[in-house]
C-alpha positions in Angstrom: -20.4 -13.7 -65.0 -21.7 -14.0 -61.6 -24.8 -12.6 -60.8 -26.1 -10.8 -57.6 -29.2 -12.6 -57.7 -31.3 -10.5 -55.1 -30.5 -7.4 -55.9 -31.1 -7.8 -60.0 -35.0 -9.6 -58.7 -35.7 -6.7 -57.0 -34.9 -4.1 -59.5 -36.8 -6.0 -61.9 -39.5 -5.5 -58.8 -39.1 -2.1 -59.1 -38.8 -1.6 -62.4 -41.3 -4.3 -64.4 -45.3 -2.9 -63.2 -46.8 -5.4 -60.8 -49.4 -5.9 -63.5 -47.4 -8.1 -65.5 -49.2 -11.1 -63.7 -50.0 -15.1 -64.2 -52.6 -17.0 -65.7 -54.1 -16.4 -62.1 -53.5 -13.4 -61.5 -50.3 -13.9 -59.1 -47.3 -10.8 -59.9 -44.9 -12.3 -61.7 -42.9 -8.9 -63.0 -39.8 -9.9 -61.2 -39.8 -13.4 -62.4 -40.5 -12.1 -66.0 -37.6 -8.9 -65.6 -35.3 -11.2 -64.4 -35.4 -13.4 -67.4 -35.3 -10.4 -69.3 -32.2 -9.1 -67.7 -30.4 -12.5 -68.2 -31.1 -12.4 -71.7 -29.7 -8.8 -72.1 -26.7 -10.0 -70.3 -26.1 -13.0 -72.0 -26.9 -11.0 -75.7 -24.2 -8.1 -74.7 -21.5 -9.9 -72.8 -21.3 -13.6 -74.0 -20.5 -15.1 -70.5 -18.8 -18.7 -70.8 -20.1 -19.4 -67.7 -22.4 -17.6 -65.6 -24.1 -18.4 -61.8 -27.0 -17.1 -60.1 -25.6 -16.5 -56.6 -28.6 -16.8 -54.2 -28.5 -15.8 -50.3 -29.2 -18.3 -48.5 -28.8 -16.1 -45.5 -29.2 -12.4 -46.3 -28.1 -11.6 -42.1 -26.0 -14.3 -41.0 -25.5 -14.4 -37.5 -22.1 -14.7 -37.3 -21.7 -10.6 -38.5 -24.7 -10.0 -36.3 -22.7 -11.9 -33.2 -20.0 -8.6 -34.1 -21.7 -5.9 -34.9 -25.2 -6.2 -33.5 -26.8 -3.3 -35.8 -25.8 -5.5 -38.9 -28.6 -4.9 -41.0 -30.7 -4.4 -37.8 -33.1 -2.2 -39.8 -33.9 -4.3 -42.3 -35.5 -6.3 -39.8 -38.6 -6.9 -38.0 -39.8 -8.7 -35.1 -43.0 -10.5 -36.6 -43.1 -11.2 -40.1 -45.0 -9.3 -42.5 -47.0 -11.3 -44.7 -44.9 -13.6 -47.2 -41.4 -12.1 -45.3 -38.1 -13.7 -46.0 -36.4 -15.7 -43.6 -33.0 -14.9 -42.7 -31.5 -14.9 -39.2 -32.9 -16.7 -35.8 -36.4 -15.0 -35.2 -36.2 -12.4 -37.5 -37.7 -12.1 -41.5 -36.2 -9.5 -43.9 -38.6 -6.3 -44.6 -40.1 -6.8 -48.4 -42.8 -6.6 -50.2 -45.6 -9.2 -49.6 -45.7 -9.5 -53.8 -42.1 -10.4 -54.1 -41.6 -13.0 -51.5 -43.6 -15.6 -53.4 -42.1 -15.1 -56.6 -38.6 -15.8 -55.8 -39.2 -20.0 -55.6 -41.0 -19.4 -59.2 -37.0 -17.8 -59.7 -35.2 -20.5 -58.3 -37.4 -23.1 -60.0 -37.3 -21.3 -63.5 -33.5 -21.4 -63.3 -32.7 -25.1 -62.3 -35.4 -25.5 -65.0 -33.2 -23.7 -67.3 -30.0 -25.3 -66.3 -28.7 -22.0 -65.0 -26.1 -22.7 -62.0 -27.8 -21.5 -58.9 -25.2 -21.3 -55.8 -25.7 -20.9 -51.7 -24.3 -21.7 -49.3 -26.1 -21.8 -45.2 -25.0 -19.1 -43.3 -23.5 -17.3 -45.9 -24.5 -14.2 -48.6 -24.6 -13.9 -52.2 -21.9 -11.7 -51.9 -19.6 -14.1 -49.6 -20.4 -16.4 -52.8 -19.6 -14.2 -55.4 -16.4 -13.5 -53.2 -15.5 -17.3 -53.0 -16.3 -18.3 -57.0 -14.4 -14.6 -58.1 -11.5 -15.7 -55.8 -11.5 -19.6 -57.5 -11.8 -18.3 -60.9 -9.1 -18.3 -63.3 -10.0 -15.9 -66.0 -12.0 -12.7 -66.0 -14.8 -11.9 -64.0 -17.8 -9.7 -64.7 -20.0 -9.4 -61.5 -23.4 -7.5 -62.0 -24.5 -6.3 -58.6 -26.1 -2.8 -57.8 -24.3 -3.4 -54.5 -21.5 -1.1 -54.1 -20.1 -3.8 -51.4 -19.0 -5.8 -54.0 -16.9 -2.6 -55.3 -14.2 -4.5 -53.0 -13.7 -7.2 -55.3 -12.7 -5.2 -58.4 -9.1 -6.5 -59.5 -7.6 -5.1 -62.7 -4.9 -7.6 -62.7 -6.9 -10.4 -63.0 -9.4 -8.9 -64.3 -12.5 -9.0 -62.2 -14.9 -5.7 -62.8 -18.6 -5.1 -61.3 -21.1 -3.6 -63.9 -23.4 -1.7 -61.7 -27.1 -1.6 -63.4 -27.9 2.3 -63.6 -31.4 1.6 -65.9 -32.3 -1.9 -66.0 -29.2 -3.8 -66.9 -29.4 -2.4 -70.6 -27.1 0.8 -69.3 -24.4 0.0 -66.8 -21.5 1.1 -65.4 -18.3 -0.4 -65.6 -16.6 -0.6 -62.2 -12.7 -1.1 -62.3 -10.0 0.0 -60.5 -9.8 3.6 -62.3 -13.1 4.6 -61.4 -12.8 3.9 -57.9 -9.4 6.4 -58.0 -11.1 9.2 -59.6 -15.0 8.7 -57.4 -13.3 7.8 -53.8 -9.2 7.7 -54.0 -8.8 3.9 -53.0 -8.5 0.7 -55.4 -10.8 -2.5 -55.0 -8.6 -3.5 -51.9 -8.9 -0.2 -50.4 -12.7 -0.4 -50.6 -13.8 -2.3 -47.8 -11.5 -0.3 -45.8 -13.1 3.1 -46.8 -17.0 1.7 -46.3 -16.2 0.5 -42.7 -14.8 4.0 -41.8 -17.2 5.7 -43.3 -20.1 3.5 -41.9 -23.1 2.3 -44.3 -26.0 3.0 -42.5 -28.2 0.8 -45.4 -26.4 -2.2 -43.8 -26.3 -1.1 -39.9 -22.4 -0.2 -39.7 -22.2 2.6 -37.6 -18.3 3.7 -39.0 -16.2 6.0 -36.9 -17.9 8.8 -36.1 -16.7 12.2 -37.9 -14.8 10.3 -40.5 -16.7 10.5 -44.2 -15.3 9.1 -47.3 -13.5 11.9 -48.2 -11.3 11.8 -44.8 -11.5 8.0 -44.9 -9.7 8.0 -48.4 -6.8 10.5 -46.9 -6.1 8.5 -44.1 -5.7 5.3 -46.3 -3.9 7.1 -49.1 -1.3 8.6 -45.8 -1.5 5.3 -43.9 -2.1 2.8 -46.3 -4.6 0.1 -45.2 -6.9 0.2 -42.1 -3.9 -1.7 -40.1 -1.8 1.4 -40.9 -4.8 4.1 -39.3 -4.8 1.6 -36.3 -1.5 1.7 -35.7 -0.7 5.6 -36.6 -3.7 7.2 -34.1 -1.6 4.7 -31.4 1.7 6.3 -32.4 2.3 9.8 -30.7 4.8 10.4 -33.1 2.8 9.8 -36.5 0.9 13.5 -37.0 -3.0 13.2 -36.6 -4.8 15.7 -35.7 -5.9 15.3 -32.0 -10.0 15.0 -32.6 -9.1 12.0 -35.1 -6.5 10.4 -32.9 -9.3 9.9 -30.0 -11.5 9.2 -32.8 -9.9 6.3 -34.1 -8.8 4.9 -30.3 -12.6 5.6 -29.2 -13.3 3.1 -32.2 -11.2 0.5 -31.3 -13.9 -2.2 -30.7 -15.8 -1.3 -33.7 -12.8 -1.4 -35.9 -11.3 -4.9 -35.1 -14.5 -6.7 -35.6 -16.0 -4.5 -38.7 -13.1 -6.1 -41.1 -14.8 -9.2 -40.5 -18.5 -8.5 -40.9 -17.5 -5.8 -44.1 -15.3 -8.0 -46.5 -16.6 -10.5 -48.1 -16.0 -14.1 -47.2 -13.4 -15.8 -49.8 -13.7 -19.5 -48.1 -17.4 -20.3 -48.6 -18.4 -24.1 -48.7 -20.0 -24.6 -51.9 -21.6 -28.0 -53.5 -20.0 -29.0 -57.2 -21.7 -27.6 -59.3 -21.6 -26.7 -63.9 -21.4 -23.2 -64.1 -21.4 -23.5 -67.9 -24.0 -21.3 -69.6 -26.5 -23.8 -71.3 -27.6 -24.1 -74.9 -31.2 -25.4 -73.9 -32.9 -26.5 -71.3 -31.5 -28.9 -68.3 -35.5 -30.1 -68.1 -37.6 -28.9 -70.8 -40.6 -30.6 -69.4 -40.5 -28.6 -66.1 -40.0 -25.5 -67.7 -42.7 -25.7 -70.2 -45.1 -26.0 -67.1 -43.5 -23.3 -65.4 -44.1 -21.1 -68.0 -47.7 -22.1 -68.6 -48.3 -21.7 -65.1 -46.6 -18.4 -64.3 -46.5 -17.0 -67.8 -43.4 -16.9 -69.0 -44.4 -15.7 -71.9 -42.2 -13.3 -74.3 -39.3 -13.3 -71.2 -38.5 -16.9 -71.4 -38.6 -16.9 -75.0 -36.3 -14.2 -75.4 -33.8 -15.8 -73.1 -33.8 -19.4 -74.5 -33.2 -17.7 -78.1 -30.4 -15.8 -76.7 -28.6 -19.3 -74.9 -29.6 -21.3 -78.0 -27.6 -18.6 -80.2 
């Protein structure tokens, strides 16, 4: 089980009231509704193994250096109080309650002896696409990213389970649902989002094609390859607008495969992805969770790992 660490921290933002606070008075509702969605996770899937995948770089500048508007919204020029870094001068948007909780996270987790994985310059998702990509059994990955959608394999088994109310209810993303909701297969995926364009992540697509037209051409043409090469061929039937379209593109299209697909060749440091039975340092985390108040969330998840 690999987890989309971000994006489960800040549902449980979003979801767990900001009252749910420390001893001194610090937030601490998506520390607290992260444990809680790890322990619902372990309790209804029974992971063998299961990593935290962090981003270490949430807008690395090698997409930015090809597509310039790469998450250029989620930016902003001077950081807001307690902002993310990510990216040479610029800090990711958030809110100033979140921003400090996420060391309490990362410490409550090595604490825990739950495998936490980066990598510089890279995102969770390129690490989730590397570790998915090295594995050699099934793979649930919990993301409310539909980016990751890409990944789903039914052959070898890899499905996302998208949270749709907390992670208690979620939806099982394999290869048949992505047929019946948008015609392509998990291959097929990052194809259709960078012809579409995602403006929640700055990609601009091709202008005038939507999912809908995006999934024809790749169900008539095959693979973005096979678009390319049919609006250059006079002879291949496209309608004219869509021809010009496509060539107009050109640029955007050679460098979006790049910046859209996950990265499958991600450095990573050993690490035991093994789900522990008990604390890696009980000591630590007994301070942590003095501290922060842990409470009821931490207990629930170490009487989940210990069964």
């Amino acid at each position: 089980m690999l987890l989309d660490t971000a994006s489960l921290y800040f549902r449980a933002y979003f979801g767990v009231p900001d009252t749910v606070r420390a001893p001194d008075g610090t937030p601490v509702n998506a520390v607290r509704g992260l444990l809680d969605f790890i322990a619902r996770l372990v309790q209804d899937h029974h992971p063998d193994d299961l990593v935290a995948c962090m981003d270490f770089d949430w807008r690395p500048q090698w997409r930015v250096d090809l597509i310039p508007t790469y998450k250029a919204h989620r930016v902003a020029e001077e950081a807001p109080a307690g902002g993310l870094g990510g990216g040479a001068g610029f800090v990711e948007e958030v809110p100033d309650t979140l921003s400090p909780q996420v060391p309490v996270i990362e410490d409550v987790l090595d604490a825990l002896g739950i495998a936490r994985v980066g990598a510089a310059g890279y995102e969770a998702d390129d690490v989730i696409g590397t570790l998915t990509g090295r594995a050699a059994g099934p793979v649930d990955i919990v993301t409310g990213d539909r980016d990751l959608y890409q990944l789903v394999d039914d052959a070898r088994g890899v499905r996302v389970l998208y949270p749709l109310k907390g992670v208690g209810t979620l939806q099982v993303v394999d290869e048949a649902l992505l047929k019946e909701k948008y015609g392509v297969d998990g291959a097929g995926y990052a194809d259709l989002a960078l012809l579409r364009g995602d403006p929640s992540d700055g990609l601009p697509g091709v202008p005038g094609i939507g999912e809908k037209t995006a999934a024809k051409l790749l169900a008539a043409h095959g693979d973005l390859a096979g678009i390319v090469a049919a609006a250059a061929d006079p002879a291949v039937r496209m309608t004219p607008v869509q021809r010009r379209r496509l060539v107009e593109a050109g640029p955007y299209l050679a460098v979006a495969p790049k910046v859209v697909r996950v990265a499958a060749d991600v450095p990573l440091a050993p690490f035991d992805a093994a789900l522990p039975t008990e604390p890696r340092d009980p000591m630590t985390l007994e301070e942590l969770a003095a501290r922060w108040g842990l409470g009821g969330s931490l207990q629930r998840l170490l009487t989940v790992l210990a069964a």
